[in-house]
C-alpha positions in Angstrom: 110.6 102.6 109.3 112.9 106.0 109.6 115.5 106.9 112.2 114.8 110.2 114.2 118.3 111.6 112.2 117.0 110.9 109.0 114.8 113.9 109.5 116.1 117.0 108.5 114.9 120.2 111.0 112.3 121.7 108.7 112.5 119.2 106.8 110.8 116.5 105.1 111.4 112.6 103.5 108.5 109.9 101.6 108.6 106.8 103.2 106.5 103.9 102.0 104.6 102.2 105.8 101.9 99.4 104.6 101.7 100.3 101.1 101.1 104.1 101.8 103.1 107.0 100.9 104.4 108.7 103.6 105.6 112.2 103.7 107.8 112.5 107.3 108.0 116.1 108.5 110.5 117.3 111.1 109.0 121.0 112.2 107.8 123.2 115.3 109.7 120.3 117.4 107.6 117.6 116.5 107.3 115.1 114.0 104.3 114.6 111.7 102.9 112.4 109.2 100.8 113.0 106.1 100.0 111.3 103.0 102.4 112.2 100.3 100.0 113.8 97.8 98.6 116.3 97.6 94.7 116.7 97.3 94.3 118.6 94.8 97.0 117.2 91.9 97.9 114.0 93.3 101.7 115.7 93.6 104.2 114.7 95.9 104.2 116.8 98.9 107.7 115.4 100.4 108.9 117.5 97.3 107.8 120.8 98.6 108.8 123.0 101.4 108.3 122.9 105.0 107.8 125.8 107.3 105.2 127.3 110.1 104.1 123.4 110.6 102.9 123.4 107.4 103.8 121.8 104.4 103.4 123.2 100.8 102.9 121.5 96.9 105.4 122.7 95.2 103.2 122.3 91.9 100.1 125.3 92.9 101.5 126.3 96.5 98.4 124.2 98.2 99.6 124.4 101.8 98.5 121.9 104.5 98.8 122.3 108.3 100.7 119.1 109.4 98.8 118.9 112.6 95.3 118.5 111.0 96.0 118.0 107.4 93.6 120.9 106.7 94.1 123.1 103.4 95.6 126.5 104.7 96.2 127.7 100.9 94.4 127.3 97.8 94.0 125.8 95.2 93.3 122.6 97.9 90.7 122.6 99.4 90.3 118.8 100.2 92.1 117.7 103.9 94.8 114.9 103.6 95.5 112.0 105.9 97.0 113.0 109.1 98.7 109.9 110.6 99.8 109.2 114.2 103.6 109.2 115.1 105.4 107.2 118.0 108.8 107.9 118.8 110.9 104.9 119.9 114.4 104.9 120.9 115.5 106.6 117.8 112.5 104.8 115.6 110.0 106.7 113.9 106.9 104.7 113.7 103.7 105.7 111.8 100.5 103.9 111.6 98.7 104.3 108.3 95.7 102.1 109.6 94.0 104.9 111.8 94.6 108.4 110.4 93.6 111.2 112.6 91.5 113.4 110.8 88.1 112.0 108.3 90.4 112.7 105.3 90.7 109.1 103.4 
């Protein structure tokens, strides 16, 4: 999927795993995944910024907490995927099929 050092600190890239767009966050020492669109305008979120372990559309400024994919700034107020992430060797591996959070 991704390398560990593809990730920039604070950072974010879109990956495609199973047909899904991925957005891969580097932040708070961990790595996250989250569907890469927003709820509210379908945008790309890998094209916004990353701080605070959130993420934020660069379109309205709907932010999203990576850890639960719950809206933390309007106008969003829909949840988005929130995926698992297993670190191996240097692999970054994501799995699409059993999101943690009810958001589909």
């Amino acid at each position: 999927m991704s390398s560990v050092a593809d990730i920039p600190e604070d950072g974010v890239i879109s990956v495609e795993v199973g047909g899904v767009e991925v957005a891969v966050v580097k932040t708070c020492d961990q790595i996250f995944a989250v569907r890469d669109e927003c709820s509210h305008a379908q945008i790309q979120l890998s094209e916004g910024e990353v701080a605070d372990c959130q993420i934020e559309c660069w379109l309205h400024g709907s932010r999203f907490d990576l850890r639960t994919g719950e809206p933390t700034g309007l106008p969003a107020y829909e949840p988005v995927p929130v995926y698992p992430v297993r670190i191996e060797g240097e692999d970054v591996l994501v799995d699409v099929k059993n999101p943690l959070n009810s958001a589909s």
